[in-house]
C-alpha positions in Angstrom: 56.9 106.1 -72.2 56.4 102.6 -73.1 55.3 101.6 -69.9 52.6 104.4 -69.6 51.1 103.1 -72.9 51.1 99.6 -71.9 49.2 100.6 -68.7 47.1 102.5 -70.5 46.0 99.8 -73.0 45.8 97.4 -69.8 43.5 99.9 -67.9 41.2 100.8 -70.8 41.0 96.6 -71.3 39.8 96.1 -67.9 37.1 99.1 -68.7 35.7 97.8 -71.3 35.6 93.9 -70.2 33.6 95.6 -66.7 31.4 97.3 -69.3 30.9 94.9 -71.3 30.3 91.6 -68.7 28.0 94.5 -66.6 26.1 94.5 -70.6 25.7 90.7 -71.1 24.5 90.1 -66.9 21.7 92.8 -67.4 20.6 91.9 -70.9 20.8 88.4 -70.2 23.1 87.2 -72.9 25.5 85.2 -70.4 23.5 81.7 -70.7 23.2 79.5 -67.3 25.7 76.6 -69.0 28.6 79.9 -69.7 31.3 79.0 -66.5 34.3 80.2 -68.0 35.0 84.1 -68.0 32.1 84.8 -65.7 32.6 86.0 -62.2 31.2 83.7 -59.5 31.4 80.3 -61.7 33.9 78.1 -61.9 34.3 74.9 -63.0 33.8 72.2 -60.6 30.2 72.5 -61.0 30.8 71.1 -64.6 33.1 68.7 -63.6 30.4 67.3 -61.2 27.9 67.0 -63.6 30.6 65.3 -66.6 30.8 62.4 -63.8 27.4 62.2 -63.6 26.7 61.6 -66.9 29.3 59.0 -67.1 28.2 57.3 -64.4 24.8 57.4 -65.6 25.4 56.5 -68.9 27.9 53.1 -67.2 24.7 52.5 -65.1 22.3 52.2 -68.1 24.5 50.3 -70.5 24.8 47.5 -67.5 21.3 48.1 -66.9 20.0 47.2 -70.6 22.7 44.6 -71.7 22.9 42.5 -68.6 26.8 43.1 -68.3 29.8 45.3 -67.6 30.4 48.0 -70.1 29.5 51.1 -71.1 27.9 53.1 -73.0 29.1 56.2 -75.4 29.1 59.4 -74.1 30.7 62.2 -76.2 32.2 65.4 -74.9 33.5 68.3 -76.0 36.0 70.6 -74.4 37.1 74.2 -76.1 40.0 75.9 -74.5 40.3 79.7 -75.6 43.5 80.3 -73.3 45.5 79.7 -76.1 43.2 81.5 -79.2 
């Protein structure tokens, strides 16, 4: 019995997450920078773009003080595997 309810609860999950990512696409809520959770993305076009910036942002701090360095760059990552 427990295992019929489990599957259950699995098979109505995978419904509503269909339903609901079918929602979002048409309406347009799923903005261009969303990669995680969406079919289709994944994440080495962020990844490529994060090295980018850093090499751009190494290039201009040489660039405007003459020397080796770098510059700041901030980033933020949020993980929900684990929420």
């Amino acid at each position: 019995m427990l295992a019929i309810v489990l599957y259950i609860q699995r098979l109505y999950g995978n419904v509503m997450r269909e339903l609901m990512t079918g929602w979002a696409r048409e309406a347009g809520r799923i903005p261009e920078e969303q990669f995680g959770f969406v079919p289709g993305r994944d994440t080495m076009g962020p990844c490529f773009i994060l090295r980018h910036l850093a090499h751009d942002a190494q290039f201009r701090w040489v660039r405007e003080q003459g020397g080796e360095g770098s510059s700041r760059l901030y980033v933020a990552f949020m993980d929900f595997t684990q929420a």
